[in-house]
BATOR-52589 format. One record per residue (C-alpha): chain; residue number from 1; x, z, y. Coordinates in Angstrom, 1 decimal. Layout:
<nodes>
   kette    nr     east       up    north
       A   NUM        X        Z        Y
...
</nodes>
This chain:
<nodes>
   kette    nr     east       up    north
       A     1     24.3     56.8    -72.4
       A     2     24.9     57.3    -76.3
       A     3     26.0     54.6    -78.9
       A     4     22.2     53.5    -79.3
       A     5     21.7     52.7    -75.4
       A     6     19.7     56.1    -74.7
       A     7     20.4     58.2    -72.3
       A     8     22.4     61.2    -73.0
       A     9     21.8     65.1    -71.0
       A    10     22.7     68.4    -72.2
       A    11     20.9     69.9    -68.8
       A    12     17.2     69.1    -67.0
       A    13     19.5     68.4    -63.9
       A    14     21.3     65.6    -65.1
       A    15     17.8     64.0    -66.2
       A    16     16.9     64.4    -62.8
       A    17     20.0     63.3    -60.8
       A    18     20.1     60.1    -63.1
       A    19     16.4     59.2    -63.0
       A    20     16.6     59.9    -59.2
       A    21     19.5     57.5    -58.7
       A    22     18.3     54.6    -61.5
       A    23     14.5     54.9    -60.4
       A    24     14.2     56.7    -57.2
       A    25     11.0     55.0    -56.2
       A    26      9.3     55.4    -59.4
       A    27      6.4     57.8    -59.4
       A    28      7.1     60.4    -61.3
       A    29      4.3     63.5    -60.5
       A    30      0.7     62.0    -60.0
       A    31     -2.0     63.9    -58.2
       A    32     -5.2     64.0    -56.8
       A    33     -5.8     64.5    -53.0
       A    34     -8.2     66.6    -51.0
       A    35     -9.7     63.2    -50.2
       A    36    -10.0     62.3    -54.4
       A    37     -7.2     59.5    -54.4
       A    38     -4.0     59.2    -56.2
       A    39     -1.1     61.2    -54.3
       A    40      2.7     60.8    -56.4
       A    41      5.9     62.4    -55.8
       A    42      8.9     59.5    -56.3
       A    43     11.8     60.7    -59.1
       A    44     14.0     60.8    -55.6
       A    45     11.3     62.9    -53.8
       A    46     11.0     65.3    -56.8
       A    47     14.5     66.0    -57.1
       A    48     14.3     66.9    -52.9
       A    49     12.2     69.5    -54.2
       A    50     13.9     71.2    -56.8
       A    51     17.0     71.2    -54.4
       A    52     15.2     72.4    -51.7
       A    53     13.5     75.2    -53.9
       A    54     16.5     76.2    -55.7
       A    55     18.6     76.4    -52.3
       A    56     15.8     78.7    -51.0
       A    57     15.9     81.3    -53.8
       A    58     19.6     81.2    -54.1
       A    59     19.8     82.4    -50.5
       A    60     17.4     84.8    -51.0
       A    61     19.8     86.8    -53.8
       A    62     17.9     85.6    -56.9
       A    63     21.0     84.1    -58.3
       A    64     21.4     84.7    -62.4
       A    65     17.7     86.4    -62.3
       A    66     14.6     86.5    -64.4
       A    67     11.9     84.3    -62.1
       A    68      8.3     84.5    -64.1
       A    69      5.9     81.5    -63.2
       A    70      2.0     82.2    -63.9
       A    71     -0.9     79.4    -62.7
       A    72     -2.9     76.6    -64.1
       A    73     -1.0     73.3    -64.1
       A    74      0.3     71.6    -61.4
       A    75      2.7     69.9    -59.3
       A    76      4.4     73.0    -58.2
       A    77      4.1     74.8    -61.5
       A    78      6.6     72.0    -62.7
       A    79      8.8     71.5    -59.3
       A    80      9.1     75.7    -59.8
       A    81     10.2     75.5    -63.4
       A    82     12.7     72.5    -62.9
       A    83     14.0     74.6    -60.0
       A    84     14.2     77.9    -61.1
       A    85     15.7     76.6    -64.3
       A    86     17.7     73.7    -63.3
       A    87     21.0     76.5    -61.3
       A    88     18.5     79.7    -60.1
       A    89     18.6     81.7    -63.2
       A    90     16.2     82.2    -66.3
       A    91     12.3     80.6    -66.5
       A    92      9.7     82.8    -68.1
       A    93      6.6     80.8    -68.4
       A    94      3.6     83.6    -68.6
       A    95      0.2     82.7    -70.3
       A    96     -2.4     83.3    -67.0
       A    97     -5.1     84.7    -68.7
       A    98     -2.4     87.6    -70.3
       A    99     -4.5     90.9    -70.5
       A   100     -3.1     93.6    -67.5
       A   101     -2.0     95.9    -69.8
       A   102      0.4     92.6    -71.7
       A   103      1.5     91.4    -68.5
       A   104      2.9     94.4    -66.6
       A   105      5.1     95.3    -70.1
       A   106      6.5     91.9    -70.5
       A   107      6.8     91.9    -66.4
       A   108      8.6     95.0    -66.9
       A   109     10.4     94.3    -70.3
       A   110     11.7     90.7    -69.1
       A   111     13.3     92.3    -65.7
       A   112     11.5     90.1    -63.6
       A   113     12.9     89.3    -60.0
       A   114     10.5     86.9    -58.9
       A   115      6.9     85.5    -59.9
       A   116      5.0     82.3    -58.7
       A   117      1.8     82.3    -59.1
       A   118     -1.7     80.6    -58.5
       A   119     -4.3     81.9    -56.6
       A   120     -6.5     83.5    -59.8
       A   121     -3.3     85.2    -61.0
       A   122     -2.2     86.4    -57.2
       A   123     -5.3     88.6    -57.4
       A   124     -4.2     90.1    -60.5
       A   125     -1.2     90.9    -59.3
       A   126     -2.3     92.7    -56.4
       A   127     -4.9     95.1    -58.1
       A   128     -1.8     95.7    -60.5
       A   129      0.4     96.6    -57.6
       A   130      1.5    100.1    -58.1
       A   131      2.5     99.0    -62.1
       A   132      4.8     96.0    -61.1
       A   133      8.0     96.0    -61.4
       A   134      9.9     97.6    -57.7
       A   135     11.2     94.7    -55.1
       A   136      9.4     92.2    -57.3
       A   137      9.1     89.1    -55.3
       A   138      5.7     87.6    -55.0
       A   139      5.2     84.0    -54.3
       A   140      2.2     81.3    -54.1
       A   141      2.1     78.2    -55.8
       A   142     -0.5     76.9    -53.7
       A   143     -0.8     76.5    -50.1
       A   144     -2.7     79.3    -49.2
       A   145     -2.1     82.8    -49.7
       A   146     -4.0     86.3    -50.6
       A   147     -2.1     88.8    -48.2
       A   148      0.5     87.0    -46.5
       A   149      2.6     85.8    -49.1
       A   150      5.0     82.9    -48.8
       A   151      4.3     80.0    -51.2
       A   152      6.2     77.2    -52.6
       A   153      6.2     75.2    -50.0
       A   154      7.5     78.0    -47.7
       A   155      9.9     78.2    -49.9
       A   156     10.8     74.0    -49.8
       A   157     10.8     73.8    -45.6
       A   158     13.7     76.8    -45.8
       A   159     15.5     74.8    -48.4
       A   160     15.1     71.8    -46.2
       A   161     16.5     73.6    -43.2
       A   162     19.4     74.9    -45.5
       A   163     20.5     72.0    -47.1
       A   164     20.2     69.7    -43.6
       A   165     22.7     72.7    -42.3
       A   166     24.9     71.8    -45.3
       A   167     24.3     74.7    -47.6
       A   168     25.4     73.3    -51.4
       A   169     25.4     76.4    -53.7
       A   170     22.3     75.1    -55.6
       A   171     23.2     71.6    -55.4
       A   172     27.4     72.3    -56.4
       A   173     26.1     75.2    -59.0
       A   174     27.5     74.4    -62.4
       A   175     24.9     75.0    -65.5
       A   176     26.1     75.9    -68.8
       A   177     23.8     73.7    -71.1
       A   178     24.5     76.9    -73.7
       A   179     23.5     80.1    -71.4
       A   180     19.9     81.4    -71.8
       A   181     17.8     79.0    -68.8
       A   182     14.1     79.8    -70.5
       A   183     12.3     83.0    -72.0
       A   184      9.4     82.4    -73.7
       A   185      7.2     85.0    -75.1
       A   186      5.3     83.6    -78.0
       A   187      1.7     83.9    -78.6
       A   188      1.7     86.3    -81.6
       A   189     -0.9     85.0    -83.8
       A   190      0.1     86.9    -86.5
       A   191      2.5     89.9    -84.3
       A   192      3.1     91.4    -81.0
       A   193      4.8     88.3    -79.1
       A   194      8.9     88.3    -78.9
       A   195     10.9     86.6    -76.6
       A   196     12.2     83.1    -77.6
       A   197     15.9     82.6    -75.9
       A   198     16.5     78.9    -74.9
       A   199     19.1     76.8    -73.4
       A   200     19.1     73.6    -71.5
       A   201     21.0     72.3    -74.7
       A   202     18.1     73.2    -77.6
       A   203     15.3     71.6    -74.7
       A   204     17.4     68.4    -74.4
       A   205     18.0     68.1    -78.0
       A   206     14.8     68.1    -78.5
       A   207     13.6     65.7    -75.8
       A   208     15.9     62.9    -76.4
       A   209     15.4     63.0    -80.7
       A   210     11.2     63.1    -80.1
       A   211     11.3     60.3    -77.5
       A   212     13.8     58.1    -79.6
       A   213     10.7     58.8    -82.6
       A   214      8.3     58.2    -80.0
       A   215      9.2     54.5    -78.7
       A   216      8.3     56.0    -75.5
       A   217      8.9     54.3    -72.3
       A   218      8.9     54.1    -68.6
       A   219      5.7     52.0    -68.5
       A   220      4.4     55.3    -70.3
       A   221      2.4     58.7    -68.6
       A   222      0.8     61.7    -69.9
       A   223     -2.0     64.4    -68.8
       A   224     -0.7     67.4    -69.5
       A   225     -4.4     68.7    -70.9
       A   226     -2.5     72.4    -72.7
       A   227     -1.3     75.1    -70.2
       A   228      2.4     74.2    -69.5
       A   229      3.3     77.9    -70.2
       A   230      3.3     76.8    -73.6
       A   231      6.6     75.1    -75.0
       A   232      4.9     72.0    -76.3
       A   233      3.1     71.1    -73.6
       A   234      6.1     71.4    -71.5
       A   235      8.5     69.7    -73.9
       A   236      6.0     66.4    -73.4
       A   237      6.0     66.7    -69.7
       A   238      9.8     66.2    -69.9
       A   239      9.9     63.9    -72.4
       A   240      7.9     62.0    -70.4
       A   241     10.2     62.6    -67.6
       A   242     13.5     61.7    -69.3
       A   243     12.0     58.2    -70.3
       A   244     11.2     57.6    -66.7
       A   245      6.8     57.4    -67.2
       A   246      5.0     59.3    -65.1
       A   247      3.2     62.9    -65.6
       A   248     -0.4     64.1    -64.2
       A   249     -1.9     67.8    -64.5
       A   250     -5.4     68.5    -65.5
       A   251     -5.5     72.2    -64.6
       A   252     -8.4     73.3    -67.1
       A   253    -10.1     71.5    -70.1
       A   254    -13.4     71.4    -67.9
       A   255    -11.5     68.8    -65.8
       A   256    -10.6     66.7    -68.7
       A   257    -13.4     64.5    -68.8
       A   258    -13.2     63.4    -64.9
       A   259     -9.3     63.4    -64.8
       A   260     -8.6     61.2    -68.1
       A   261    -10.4     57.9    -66.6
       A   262     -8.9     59.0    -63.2
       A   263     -4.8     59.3    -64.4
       A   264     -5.4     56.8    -67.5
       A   265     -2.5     58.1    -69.7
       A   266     -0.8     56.3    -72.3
       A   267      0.2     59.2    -74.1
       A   268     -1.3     62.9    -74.3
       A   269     -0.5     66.0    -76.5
       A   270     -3.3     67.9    -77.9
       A   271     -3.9     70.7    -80.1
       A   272     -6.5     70.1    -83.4
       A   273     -9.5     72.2    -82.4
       A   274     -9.9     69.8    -78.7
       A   275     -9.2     66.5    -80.7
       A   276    -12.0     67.7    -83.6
       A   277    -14.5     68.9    -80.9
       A   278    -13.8     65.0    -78.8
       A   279    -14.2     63.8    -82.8
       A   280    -17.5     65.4    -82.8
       A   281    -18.7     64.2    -79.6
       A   282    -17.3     60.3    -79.9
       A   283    -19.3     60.3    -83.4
       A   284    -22.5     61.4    -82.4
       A   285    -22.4     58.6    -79.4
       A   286    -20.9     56.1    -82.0
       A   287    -24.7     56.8    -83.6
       A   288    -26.3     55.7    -80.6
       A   289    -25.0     52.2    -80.2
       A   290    -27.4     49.7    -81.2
       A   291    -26.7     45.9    -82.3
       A   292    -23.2     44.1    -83.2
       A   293    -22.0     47.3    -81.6
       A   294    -23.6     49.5    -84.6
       A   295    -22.5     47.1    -87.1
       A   296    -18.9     46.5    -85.9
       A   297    -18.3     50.6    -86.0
       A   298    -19.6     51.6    -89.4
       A   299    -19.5     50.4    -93.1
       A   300    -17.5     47.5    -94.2
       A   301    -17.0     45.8    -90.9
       A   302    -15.3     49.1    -89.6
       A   303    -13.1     49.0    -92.5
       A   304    -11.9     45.2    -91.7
       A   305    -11.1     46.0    -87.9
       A   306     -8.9     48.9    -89.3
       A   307     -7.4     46.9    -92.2
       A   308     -6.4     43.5    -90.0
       A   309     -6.1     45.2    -86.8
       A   310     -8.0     43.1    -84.9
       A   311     -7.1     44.8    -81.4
       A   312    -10.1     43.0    -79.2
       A   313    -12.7     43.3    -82.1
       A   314    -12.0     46.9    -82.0
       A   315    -12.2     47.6    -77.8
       A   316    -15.3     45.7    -78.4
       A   317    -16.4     48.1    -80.6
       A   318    -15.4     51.2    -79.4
       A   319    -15.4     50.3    -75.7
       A   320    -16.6     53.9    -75.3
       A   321    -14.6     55.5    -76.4
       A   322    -12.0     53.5    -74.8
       A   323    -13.4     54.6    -71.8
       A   324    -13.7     58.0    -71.9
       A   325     -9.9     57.9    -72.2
       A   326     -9.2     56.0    -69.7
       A   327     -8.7     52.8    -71.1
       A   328     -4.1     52.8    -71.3
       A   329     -4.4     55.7    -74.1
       A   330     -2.1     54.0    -77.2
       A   331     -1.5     57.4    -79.1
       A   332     -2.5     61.1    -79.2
       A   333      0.0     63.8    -80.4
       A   334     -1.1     66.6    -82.0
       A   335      0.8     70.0    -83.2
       A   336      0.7     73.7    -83.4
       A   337     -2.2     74.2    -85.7
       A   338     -3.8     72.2    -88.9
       A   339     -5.6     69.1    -88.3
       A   340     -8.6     67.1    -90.5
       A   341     -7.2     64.4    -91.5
       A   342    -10.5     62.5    -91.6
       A   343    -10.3     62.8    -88.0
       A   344     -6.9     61.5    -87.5
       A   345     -7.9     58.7    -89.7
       A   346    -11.2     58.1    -87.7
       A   347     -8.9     58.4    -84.0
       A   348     -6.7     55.3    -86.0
       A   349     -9.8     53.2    -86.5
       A   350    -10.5     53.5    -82.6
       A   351     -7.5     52.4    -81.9
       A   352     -5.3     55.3    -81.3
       A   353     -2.8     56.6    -83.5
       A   354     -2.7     60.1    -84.2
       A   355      1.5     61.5    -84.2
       A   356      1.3     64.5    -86.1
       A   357      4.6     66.9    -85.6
       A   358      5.4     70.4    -86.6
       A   359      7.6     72.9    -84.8
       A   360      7.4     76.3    -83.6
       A   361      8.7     78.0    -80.1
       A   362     11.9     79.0    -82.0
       A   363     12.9     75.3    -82.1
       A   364     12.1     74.0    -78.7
       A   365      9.8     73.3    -80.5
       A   366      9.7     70.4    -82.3
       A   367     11.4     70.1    -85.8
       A   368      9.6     66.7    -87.3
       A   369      6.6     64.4    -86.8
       A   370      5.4     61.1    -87.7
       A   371      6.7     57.9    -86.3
       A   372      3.7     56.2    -84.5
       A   373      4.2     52.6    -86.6
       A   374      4.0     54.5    -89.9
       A   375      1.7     57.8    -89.0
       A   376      0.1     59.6    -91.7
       A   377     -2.9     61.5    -90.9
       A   378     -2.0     64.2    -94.5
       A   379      1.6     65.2    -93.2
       A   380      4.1     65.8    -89.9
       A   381      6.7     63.1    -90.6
       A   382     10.2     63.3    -91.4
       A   383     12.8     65.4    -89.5
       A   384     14.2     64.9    -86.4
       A   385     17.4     62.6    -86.7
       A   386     19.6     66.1    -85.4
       A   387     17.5     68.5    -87.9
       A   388     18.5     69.1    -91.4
       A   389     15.7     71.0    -93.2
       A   390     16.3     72.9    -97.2
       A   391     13.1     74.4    -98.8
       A   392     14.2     78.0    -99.9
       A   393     12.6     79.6   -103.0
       A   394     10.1     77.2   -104.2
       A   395      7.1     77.7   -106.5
       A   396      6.3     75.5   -109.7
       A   397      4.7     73.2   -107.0
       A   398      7.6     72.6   -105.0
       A   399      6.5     74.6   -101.9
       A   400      9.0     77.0   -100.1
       A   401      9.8     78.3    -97.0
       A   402     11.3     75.6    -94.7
       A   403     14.2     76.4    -93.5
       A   404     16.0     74.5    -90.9
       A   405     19.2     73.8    -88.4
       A   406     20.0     71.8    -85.5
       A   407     20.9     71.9    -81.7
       A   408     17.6     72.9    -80.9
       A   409     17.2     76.1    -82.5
       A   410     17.0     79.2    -80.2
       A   411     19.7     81.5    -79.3
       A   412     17.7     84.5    -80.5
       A   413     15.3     86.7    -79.4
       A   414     15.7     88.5    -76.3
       A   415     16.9     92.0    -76.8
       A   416     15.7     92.1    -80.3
       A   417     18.7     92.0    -82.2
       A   418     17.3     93.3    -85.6
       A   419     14.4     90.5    -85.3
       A   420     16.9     87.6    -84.4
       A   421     19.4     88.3    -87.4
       A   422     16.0     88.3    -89.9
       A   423     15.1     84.8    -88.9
       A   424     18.2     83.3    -87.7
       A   425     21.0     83.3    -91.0
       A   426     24.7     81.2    -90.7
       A   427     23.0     79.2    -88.1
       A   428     20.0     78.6    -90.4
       A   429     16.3     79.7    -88.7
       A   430     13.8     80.6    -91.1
       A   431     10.6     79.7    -90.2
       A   432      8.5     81.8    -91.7
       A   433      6.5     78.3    -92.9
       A   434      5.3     77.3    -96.0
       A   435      5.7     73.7    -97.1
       A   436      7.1     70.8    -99.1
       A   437      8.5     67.5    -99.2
       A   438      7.1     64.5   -100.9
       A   439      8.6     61.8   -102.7
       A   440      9.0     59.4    -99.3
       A   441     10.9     62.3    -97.9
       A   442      7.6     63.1    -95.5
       A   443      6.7     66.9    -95.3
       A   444      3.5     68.8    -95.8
       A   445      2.9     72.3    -94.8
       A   446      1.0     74.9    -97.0
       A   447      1.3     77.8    -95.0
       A   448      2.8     80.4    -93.5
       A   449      4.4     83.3    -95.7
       A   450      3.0     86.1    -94.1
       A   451     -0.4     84.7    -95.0
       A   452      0.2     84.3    -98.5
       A   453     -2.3     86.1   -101.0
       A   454     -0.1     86.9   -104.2
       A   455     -2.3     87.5   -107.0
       A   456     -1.7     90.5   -109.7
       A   457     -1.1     87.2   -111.9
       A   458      1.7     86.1   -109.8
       A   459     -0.4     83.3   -108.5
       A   460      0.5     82.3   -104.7
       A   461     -2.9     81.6   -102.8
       A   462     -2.3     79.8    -99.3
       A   463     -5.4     80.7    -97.2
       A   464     -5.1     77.8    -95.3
       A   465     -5.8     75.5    -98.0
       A   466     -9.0     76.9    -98.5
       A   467    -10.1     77.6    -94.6
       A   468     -9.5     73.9    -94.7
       A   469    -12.4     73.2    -97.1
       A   470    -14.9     76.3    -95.8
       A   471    -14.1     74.5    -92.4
       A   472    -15.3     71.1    -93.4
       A   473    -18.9     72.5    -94.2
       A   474    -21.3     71.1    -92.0
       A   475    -22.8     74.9    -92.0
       A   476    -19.7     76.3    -91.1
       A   477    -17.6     76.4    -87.5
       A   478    -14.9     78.4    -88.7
       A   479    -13.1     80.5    -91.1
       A   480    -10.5     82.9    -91.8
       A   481     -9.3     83.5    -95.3
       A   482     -7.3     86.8    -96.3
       A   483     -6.3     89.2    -99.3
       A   484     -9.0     91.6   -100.0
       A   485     -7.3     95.0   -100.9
       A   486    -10.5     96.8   -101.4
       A   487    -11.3     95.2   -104.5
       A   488     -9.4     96.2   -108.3
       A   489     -7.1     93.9   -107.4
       A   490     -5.5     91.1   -104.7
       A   491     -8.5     88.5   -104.7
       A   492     -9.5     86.2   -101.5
       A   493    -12.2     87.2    -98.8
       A   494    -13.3     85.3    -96.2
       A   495    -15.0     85.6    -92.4
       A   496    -17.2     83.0    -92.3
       A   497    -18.8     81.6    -88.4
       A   498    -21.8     80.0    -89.4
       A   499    -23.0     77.1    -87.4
       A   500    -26.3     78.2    -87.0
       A   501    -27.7     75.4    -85.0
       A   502    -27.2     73.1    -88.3
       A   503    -28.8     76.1    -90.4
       A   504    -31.9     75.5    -88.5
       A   505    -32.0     72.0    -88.9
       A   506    -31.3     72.4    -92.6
       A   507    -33.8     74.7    -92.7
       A   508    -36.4     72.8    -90.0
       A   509    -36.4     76.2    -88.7
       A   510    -36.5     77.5    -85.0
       A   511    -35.6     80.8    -85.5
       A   512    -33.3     82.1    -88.1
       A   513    -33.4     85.3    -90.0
       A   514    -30.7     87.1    -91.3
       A   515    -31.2     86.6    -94.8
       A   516    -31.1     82.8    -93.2
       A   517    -28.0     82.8    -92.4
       A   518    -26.4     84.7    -95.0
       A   519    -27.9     82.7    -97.8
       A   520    -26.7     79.6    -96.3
       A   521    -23.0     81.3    -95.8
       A   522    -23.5     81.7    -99.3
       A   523    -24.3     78.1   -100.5
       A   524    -21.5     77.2    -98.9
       A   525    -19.3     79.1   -100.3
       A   526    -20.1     78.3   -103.3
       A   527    -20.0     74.6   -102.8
       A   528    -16.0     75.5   -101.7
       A   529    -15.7     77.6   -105.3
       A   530    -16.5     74.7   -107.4
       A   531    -13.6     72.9   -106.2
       A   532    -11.4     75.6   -106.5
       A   533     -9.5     76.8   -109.5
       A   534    -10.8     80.6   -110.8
       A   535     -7.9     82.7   -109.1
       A   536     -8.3     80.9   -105.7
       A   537    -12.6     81.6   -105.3
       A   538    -13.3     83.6   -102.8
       A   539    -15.2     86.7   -103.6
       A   540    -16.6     88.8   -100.6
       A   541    -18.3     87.0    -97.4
       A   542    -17.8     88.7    -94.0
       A   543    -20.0     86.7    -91.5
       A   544    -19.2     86.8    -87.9
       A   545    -21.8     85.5    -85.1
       A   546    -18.9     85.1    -81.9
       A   547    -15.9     82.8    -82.4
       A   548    -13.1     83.9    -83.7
       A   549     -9.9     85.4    -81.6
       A   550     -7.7     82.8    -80.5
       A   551     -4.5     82.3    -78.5
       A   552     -4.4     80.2    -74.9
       A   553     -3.3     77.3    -77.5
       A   554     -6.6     77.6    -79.8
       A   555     -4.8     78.7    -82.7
       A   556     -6.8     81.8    -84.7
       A   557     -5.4     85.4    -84.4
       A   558     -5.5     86.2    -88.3
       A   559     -7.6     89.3    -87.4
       A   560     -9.8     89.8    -90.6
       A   561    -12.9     91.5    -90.6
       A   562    -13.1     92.5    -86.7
       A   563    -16.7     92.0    -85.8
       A   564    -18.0     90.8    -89.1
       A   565    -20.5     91.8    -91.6
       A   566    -20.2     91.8    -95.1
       A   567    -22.9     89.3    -96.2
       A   568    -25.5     90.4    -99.0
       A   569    -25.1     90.1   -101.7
       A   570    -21.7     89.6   -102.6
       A   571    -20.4     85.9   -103.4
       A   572    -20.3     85.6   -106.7
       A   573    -17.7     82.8   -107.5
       A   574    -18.8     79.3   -109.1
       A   575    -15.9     77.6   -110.6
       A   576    -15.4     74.3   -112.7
       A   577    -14.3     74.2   -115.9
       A   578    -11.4     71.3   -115.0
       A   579    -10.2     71.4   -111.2
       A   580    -10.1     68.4   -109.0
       A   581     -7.6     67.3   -107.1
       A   582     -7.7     67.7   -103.8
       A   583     -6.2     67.8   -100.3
       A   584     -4.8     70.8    -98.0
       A   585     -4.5     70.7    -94.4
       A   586     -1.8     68.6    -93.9
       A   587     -0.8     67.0    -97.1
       A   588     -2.0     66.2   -100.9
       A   589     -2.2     69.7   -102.4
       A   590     -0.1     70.4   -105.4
       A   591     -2.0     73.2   -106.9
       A   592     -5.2     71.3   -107.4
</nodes>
């Protein structure tokens, strides 16, 4: 324990051996059955496991090696990262749905020993056999297998049999909380993906500062809803763990609506674009109610439940909502990507406040975020109480690139030396991020640098700000916003998605032409120009009819033009004489 009560680890093994020994019986791992009903694995029956699994691997010579773990969420993606990590070797989480060609070179360029992996990605490796990596062991994370393989729980009746003979090399192995225990390949939204070195010392770090912000609790459980791959949905599974609350897996977002009333978390971690598309949905069934119900959940009377907080009132009034989460939801947290802050204001009417943090892989990966008594819905909070943050080489707004340090930022980038010292300087990681700090010392990101449109003028254009607006058109799903160097000179462009389904009812059409579509891109664009001083207007329309490219985590590939069409004729920007002040994505925005 620390100073403050808390309990103190600088390794995932001592938050199991003390949650295993202070709440053995405590469920930690919920699941569903063949059967449909609730199955749980105890804190003391989940530490068996990782013992067990860790002993078998040991034995089989994988001591100090790379072990890759690929399948949708699940108890035995999680017992196989705790285990692997926890006095095996090194972790390397690996997105699923990677592309063949992806996979075999990290495969190769990780020095993988081992992978575990579900039954979709089993059949991957298999027609891919002849590329893997030689003496590559192959193992199933579910019960059954494709050609014979051993699986997981193969794995746990030979570590049984070991450990009841008295083997203790996993269970006596000493872990330094400063080696290299996870490799994490990041998405690369904006570059090919490097590999993120971490240590059971930055995850800790990281999980006891976020729960201490948090409140959290044992009375407290998640769903984890993102693929655990991904750093921050795995740094909330453990946070969850080190408070003592219990953690469920949904293994794909088409399960979410039947898992959420069947686990009935108090807590889950989401990214903006799910949260906007349940905002959508909640909104339009808000519409339906009829009654007190109607007029308890819109106008004045909405206002009043917010403003006095009157708790039943509001489960009254939004019992379905309530519902659909499972009825123990008390907060949503929400990261990697810009969210509406209309909708994080709309989720706090509901009932459930919206924690919005900021972080990247680099920093376990969670830097700052709000504190659930005081969250804002136009910023990510303050620091963690371990970070320290500077702003380097800000504009006239006050904007810079955040800059930060604490025991939670990376060891580097695996066998990119070059890449590590450009971002990592006298223990200081440069994020790359774009942002500032207001006067209540709560911080707001623009941007990210790389993104930046710098104008022959010198002016500093953050395309974020302005996808923000294009993406609150009701005629518009999505946006990208980029530097057009075809032009004279640096001016902003745009790749619009139109939502064509609102076109038509705009329109009271049925069937859209494509002058349809592009005039209404159009409008809307021009709508977005008059709040937007001359320099920032965006000049040339590139409409694109699929979705835009996006990582496993819904955030946009910054891909430009791909697919698009330049829409006819060109946008011709419509500016107001006096700009308004306005708001970005995640904070008041200085510029307007």
């Amino acid at each position: 324990m620390d100073d403050k009560g808390a309990l103190y680890v600088q390794t995932l093994m001592q938050l199991l051996l003390n949650q295993a020994q202070q709440i053995p019986q405590k469920r930690a791992f919920l699941y569903r059955t063949k059967d449909g009903t609730l199955g749980y694995y105890t804190y003391h029956k989940l530490l068996l496991c990782v013992q067990r699994l860790g002993s078998a691997l040991l034995e089989r010579g994988l001591e100090g090696r790379h072990i890759a773990i690929m399948g949708k969420n699940s108890v035995t993606w999680a017992i196989s990262y705790l285990a692997v990590s926890c006095g095996v070797g090194v972790v390397v989480p690996i997105e699923r749905e990677m592309q063949e060609d992806s996979l075999v070179n990290i495969l190769h360029y990780a020095g993988i020993r081992a992978v575990f992996a579900d039954k979709a990605t089993l059949q991957k490796l298999f027609a891919l056999r002849k590329k893997l990596p030689k003496k590559m062991m192959i193992f199933s994370l579910e019960e059954t297998t494709q050609e014979g393989e051993e699986t997981c729980f193969d794995l746990m009746r030979e570590g049984e049999a070991l450990l009841n003979a008295g083997y203790d090399a996993y269970i006596n192995r000493l872990i330094d909380p400063n080696e290299m225990a996870f490799l994490l390949f990041t998405s690369g939204t904006t570059g090919n993906a490097k590999g993120v070195m971490l240590s059971h010392r930055n995850l800790c770090a990281d999980i006891m500062s976020v729960a201490g912000r948090m409140r959290l609790t044992q009375s407290d459980s998640t769903l984890c809803l993102l693929p655990l791959h991904h750093t921050y949905q795995a740094i909330s599974m453990l946070i969850i763990l080190y408070v003592g609350g219990s953690v469920s897996f949904c293994e794909s977002l088409r399960a979410m609506a039947k898992d959420l009333p069947f686990y009935q978390p108090t807590v889950i971690t989401m990214v903006p674009l799910m949260l906007e598309k349940i905002h959508k949905k909640i909104l339009a069934q808000l519409s339906t109610q009829t009654g007190l119900k109607r007029s308890l959940t819109s106008g004045k009377m909405s206002f009043l439940i917010q403003r006095f907080e009157w708790k039943d009132l509001r489960k009254y009034a939004y019992s379905a909502v309530h519902e659909v989460f499972g009825g123990r939801l008390r907060m949503i947290m929400v990261g990697a990507a810009p969210l509406n802050p209309d909708v994080a204001k709309d989720f706090a009417s509901f009932g459930y406040p919206v924690i919005i943090g900021y972080g990247l892989t680099e920093c376990s990966p969670i830097i700052m975020c709000n504190d659930p008594e005081h969250a804002q819905p136009d910023g990510v909070g303050k620091p963690l109480d371990t970070v320290q943050v500077i702003i380097e080489n800000s504009d006239e707004s006050g904007a810079g690139e955040i800059c930060v340090k604490g025991p939670m930022v990376m060891l580097g980038y695996y066998k990119n030396k070059k890449a590590t010292q450009q971002v990592l300087q006298n223990g200081w990681l440069r994020t790359g991020d774009l942002g500032y700090c207001d006067e209540n010392g709560n911080y707001h990101i623009s941007g990210r640098s790389k993104n930046v449109i710098v104008t022959r003028g010198g002016k500093n254009i953050y395309p974020e700000e302005i996808e923000y607006y294009l993406n609150r058109d009701p005629l518009v799903l999505e946006s990208l916003i980029f530097g057009d160097n075809d032009a004279s000179q640096e001016s902003v462009a745009a790749t619009v998605v139109p939502d064509e389904a609102a076109i038509k009812e705009q329109l009271h059409k049925d069937k859209l032409t494509n002058e349809d579509i592009q005039q209404a891109v159009n409008d809307s664009v021009r709508r977005i120009n008059r709040r937007l001083p001359a320099y920032k207007a965006i000049r040339r329309v590139f409409i694109r009819k699929s979705a835009l490219d996006k990582t496993s985590m819904q955030k946009v590939r910054r891909t430009k033009r791909e697919d698009a069409e330049e829409s006819k004729p060109p946008v011709k920007p419509v500016v107001c004489s006096a700009p308004i002040r306005g708001y970005c994505w995640l904070g008041p925005w200085k510029g307007l």
